[in-house]
C-alpha positions in Angstrom: -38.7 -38.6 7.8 -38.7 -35.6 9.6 -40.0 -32.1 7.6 -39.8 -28.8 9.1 -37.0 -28.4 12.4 -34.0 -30.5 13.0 -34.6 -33.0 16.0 -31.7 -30.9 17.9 -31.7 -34.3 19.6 -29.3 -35.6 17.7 -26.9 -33.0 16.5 -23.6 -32.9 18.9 -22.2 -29.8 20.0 -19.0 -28.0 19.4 -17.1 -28.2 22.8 -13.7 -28.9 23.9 -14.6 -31.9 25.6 -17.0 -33.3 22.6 -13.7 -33.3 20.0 -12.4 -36.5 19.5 -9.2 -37.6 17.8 -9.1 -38.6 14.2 -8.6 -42.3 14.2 -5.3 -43.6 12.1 -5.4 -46.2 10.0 -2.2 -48.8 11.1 0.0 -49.4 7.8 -0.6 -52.7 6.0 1.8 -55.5 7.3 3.1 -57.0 4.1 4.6 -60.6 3.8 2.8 -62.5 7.0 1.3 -65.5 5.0 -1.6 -66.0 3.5 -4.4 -65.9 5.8 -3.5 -61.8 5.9 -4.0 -61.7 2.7 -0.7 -60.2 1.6 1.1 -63.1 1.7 2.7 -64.7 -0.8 4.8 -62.1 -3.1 3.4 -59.4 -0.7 1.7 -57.5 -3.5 5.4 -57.4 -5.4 4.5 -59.8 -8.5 6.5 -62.9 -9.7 10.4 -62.2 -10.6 12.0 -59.2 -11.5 14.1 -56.3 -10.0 11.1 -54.8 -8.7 10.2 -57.8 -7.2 13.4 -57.6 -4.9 14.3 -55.4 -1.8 16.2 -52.6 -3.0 14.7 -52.5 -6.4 11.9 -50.2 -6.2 13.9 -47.0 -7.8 12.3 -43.7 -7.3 11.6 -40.7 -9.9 15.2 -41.6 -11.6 14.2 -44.2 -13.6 10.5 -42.6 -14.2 11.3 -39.4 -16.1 13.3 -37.4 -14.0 14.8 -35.0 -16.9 11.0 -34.4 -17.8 10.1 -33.3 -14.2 13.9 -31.0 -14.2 13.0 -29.3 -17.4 9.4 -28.2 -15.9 11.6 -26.6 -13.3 12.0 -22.8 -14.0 15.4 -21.5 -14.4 16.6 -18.8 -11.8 17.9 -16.2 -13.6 20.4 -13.1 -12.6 22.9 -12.6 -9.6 21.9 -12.8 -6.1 25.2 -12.0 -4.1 26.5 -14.1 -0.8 27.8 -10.8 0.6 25.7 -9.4 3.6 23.7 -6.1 3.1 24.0 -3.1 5.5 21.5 -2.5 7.8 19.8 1.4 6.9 19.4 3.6 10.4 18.4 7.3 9.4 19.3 10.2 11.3 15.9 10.8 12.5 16.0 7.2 14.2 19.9 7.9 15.5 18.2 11.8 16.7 15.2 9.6 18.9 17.2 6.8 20.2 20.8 8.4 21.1 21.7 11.2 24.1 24.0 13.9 23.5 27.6 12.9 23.5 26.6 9.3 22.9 29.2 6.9 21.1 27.1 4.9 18.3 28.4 1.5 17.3 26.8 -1.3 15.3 26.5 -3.1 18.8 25.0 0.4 20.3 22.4 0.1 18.0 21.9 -3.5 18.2 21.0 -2.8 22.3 18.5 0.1 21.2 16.9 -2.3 19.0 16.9 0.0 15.4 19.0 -3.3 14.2 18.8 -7.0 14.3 22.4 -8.3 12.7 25.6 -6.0 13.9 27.9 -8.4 12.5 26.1 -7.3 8.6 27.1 -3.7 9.2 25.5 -0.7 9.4 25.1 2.5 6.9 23.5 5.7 8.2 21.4 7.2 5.5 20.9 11.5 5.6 17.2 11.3 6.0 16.0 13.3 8.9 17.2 16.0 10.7 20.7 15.6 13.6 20.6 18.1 16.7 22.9 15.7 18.4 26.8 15.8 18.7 27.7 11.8 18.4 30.4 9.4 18.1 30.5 7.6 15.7 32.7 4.1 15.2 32.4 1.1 12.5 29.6 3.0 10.5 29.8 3.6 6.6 27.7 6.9 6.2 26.7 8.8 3.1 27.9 12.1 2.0 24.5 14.1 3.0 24.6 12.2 6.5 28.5 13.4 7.3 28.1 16.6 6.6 24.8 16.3 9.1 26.2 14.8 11.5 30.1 16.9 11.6 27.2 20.1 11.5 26.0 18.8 14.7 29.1 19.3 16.3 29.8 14.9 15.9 32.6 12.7 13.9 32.4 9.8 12.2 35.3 7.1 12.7 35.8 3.9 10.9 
């Protein structure tokens, strides 16, 4: 017995070539006579349906209504319809030139959005210097009037 410090002898160190794979354990080969000791009724018992292939049923005949009941229910409404993707005027008065023609696509390029397809809604938040185009953009009431003060217009 050794008292006092570790014989540094034997403790291996941490390096990329010291790591060795975990060895896996080969699944048991069931049914191969009896010197493999799982011969015989291959761990299945005598008669019965679970005796025979195909008759081991899973959770359905175990309880299955218990386990469904644990199951929270999801309450409320969550809708299938996409949401619009936000851009604020301060982002639109970075990202766009004078003149520029802003569509969902536009944007998309510039990398404000991810999803052009979704739609886009410019929000009045931030200031506009800018006269721009824009096309296929829902805005709000502040960021109209913003943007048709900066000399721009909205299409849809």
């Amino acid at each position: 017995m050794i008292i006092g410090n570790l014989n540094t002898k034997y403790i291996m160190e941490f390096k990329l070539e010291t790591i060795q794979a975990t060895k896996s354990r080969s699944k048991k080969r069931l049914g191969r006579g009896n010197g493999s000791g799982r011969g015989t009724y291959a761990g299945r018992g005598l008669k019965g349906q679970r005796s025979r292939s195909g008759g081991k049923s899973g959770t359905k005949r175990r309880g299955f209504k218990m386990s469904l009941q644990k199951i929270p229910k999801l309450r409320g409404f969550n809708s299938m319809a996409l949401k619009k993707e936000t851009v604020t005027l301060s982002m639109l008065e970075k990202v766009c030139n004078n003149n520029d023609v802003v569509t969902p696509f536009f944007l998309e390029d510039k990398g404000i959005i991810s999803k052009p397809k979704s739609g886009v809604k410019i929000v009045a938040s931030g200031e506009l210097t800018k006269k721009l185009q824009i096309k296929n953009c829902l805005a709000t009431k502040g960021a109209a009037l913003a943007i048709e003060k900066a000399g721009g217009n909205i299409t849809f």
